[in-house]
C-alpha positions in Angstrom: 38.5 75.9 -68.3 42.2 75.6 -67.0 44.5 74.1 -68.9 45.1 70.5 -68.5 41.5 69.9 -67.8 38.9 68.6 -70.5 35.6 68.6 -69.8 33.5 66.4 -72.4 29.4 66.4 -71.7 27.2 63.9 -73.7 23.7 64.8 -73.1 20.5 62.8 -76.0 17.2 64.4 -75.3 14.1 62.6 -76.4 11.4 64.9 -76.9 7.9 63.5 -76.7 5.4 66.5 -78.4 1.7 66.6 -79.1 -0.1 69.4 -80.5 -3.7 70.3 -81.3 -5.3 72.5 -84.3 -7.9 74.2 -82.4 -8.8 76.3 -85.0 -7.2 77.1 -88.1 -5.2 79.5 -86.3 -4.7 78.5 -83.1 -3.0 75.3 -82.1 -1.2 74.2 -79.1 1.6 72.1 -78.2 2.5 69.7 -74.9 5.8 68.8 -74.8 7.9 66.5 -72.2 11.3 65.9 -72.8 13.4 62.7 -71.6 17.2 63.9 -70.6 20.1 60.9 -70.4 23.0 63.2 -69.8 26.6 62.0 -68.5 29.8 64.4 -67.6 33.6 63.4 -67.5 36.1 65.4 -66.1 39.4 65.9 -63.6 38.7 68.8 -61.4 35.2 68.0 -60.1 36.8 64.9 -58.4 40.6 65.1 -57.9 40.9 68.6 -58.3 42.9 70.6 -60.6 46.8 69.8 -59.2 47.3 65.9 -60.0 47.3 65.9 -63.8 47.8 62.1 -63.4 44.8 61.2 -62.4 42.1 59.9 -64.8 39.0 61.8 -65.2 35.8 60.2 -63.6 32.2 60.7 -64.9 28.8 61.4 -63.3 25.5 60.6 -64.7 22.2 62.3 -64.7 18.5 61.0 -66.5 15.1 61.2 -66.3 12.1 63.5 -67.6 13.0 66.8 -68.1 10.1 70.2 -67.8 7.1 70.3 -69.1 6.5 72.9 -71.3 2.9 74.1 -73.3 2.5 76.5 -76.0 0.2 78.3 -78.1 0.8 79.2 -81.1 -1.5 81.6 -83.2 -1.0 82.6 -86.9 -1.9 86.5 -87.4 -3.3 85.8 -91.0 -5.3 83.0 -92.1 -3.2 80.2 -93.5 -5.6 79.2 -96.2 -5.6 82.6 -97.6 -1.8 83.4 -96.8 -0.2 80.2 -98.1 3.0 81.8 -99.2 3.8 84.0 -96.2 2.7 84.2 -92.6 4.0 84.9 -89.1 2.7 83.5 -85.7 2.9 84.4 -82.2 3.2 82.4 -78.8 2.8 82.4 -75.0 3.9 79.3 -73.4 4.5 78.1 -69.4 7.4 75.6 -68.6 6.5 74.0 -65.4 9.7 72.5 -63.3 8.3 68.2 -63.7 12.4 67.4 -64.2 14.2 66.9 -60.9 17.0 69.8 -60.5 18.7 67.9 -57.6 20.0 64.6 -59.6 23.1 63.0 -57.5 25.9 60.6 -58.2 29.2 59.6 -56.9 32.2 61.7 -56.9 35.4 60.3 -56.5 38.0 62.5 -54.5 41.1 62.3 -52.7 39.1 61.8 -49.6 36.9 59.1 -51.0 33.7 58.6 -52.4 30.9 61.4 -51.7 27.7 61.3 -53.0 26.0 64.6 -54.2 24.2 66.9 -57.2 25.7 66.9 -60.4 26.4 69.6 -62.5 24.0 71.8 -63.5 24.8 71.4 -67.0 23.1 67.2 -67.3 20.4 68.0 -64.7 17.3 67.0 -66.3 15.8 70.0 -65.2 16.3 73.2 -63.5 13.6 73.4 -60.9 12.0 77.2 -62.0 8.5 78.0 -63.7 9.5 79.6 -66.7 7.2 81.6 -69.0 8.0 81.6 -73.1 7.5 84.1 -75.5 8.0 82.9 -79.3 7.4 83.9 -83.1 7.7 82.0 -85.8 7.3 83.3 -90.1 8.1 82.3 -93.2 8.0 84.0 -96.7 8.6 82.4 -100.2 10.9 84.4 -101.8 10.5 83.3 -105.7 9.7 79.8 -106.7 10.7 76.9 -104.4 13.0 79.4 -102.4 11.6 81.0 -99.1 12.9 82.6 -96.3 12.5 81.3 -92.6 12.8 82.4 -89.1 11.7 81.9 -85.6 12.5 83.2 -82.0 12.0 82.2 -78.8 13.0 83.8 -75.0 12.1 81.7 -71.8 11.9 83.8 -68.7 12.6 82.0 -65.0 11.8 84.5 -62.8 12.9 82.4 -59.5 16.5 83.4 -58.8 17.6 80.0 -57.8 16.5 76.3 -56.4 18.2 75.9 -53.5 20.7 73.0 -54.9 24.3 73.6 -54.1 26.8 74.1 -56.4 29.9 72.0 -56.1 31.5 73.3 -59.5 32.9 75.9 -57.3 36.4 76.6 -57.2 38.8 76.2 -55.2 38.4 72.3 -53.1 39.7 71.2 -50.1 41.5 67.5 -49.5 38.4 66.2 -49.4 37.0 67.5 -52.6 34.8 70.0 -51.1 34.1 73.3 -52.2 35.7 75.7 -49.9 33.9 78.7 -51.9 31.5 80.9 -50.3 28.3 78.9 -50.1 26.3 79.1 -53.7 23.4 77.3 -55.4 22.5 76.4 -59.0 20.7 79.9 -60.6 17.4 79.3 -62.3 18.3 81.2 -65.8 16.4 82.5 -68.3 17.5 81.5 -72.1 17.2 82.3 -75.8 17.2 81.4 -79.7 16.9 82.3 -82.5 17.1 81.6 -86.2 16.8 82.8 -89.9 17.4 81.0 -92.6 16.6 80.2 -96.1 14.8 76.7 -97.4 14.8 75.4 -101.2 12.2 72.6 -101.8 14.6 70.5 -104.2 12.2 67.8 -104.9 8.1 68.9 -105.0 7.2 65.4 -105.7 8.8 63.5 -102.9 8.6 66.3 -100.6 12.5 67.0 -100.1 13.8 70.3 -99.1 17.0 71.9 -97.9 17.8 74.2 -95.8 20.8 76.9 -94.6 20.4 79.4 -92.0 22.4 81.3 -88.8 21.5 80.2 -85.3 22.1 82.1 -81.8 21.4 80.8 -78.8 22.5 80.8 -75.0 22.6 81.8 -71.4 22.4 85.8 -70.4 24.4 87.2 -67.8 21.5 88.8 -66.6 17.7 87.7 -66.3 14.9 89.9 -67.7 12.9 89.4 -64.0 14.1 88.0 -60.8 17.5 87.8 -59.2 20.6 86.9 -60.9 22.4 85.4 -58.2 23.9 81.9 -57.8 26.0 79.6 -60.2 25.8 80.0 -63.8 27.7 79.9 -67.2 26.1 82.7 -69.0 27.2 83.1 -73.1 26.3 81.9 -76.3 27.3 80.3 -79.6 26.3 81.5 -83.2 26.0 78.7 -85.6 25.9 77.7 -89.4 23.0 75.4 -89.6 22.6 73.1 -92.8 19.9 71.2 -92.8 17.3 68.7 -94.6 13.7 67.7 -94.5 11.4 65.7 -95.8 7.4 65.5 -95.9 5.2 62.5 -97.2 1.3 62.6 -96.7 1.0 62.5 -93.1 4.8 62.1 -92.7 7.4 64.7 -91.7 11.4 64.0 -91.0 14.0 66.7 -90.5 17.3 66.7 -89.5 19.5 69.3 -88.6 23.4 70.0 -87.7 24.3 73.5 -86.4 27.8 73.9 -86.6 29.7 76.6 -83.8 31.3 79.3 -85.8 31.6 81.8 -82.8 31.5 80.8 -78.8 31.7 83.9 -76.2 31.7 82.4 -72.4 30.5 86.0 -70.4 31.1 86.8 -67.2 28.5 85.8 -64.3 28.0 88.6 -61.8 29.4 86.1 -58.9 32.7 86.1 -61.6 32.8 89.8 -61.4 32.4 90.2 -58.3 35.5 87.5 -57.1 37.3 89.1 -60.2 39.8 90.5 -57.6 40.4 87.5 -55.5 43.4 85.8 -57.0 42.5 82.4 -55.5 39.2 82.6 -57.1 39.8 84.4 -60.5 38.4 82.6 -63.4 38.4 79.4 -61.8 35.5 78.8 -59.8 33.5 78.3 -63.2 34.8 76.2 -65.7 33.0 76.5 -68.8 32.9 74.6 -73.0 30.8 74.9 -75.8 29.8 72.2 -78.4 31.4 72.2 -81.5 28.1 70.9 -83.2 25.1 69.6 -82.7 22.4 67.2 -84.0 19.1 67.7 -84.2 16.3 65.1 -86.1 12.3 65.0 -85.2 9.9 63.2 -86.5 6.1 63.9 -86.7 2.5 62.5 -87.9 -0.4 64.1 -88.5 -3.6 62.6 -87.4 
């Protein structure tokens, strides 16, 4: 980000989730996010030179992708109660629109066009998910926690322009070499610890590490077009509760590290002076929050 620009993005998902037990080991999961996202900043309108300019915002909502997951335990839960690990396969199909467009205001006027790619609902790729998930109780009401996931998007890119690129003309065009939003893969993971501090009313704590980001590089397909590879390792308190058919559980991951990588389209303009470090402004949240709620049938 240069300096004298703030970028601020507010983006609430709402994600609607159904799964079903089909055995005792198997279950599977449908779930369809709802994305309200907004984006307030200088440069993407008036450009970077005119510091007196207010910064303008652009919004972005609607359903996000589809994703489904199976989930299968490798020992029986019933016989395994105090320690287990499962394994999944999922598919994330590209039902959120990747094109989303709003109106930028620039020293030529108004222009309508895609937003960023960072509050698009969705990212227009099929993307196939590998996850595991385990748990083992340590002693008493202390056990150990941890899960995983990696998303590949094979397709390199969706064909939607980029206008984040850097530098703009007068009328708040890019005047870049002519680039689309990548299709990226991404990852997480966590390990943790959990403490059930109340049996009787079903309270537990939590306190783990998070990782999770962007990779410069995709494990199949092409790694062209724009993107803002890195991640952000977190400390991530958190608190749950579970009542009969009743579960709540809130979580707040706060950033302790940030690392903004390179893109290979960065490295490769890295000698260019007029495009050096620019053409991809970049910011990281300084926390997040996270609650779900769910009820067995």
């Amino acid at each position: 980000m240069a300096p004298g620009e703030q970028v601020i993005n507010e983006i609430h998902t709402l994600d609607l989730a159904i799964g079903y037990a089909v055995t005792e080991r198997l279950g599977i999961t449908l779930d369809l996010p709802l994305v309200f996202g907004r984006r307030t900043t200088r440069e993407e309108h008036m450009g970077m030179m005119d510091f007196s300019q207010p910064q303008y915002t652009t919004r972005a909502h609607g359903i996000g992708d589809l994703r489904l997951t199976g989930d299968y335990w490798l020992w029986n839960p019933s016989e395994h109660p105090h320690g287990n690990v499962s394994v999944g396969l999922g598919l994330k199909l590209p039902t959120g629109a990747d094109d989303k467009r709003d109106n930028f205001t620039t020293p030529g006027g108004i222009v309508d066009r895609p937003v960023d790619p960072s509050i698009q609902p969705g990212d227009g790729g099929v993307g196939f998910i590998v996850q595991v998930q385990g748990f083992r109780q340590l002693i008493g009401h202390l056990s150990l926690y941890g899960n995983a996931m990696y998303m590949l998007n094979p397709r390199e890119d969706n064909g939607v322009r980029s206008f984040s690129m850097k530098p703009l003309d007068a009328n708040g065009e890019a005047v870049h070499r002519d680039h689309v939003n990548s299709v990226t893969d991404q990852y997480l993971a966590r390990l943790g610890l959990n403490y059930v501090l109340w049996p009787q009313a079903g309270l537990s704590l939590s306190l783990g590490g998070r990782i999770e980001g962007i990779p410069v590089r995709d494990l199949a397909g092409g790694d062209g077009g724009f993107r803002r590879p890195g991640y952000t390792i977190s400390i991530e308190p958190g608190v749950s509760w579970v009542q009969g058919r009743h579960q709540l559980a809130v979580t707040a991951p706060v950033a302790v590290e940030r690392n903004r990588q390179r893109s290979l389209a960065e490295r490769a303009y890295r000698d260019d002076p007029n495009e050096m470090l620019r053409i991809y402004p970049a910011s990281f949240a300084d926390w997040n929050l996270f609650a779900s709620y769910s009820y067995r049938f």
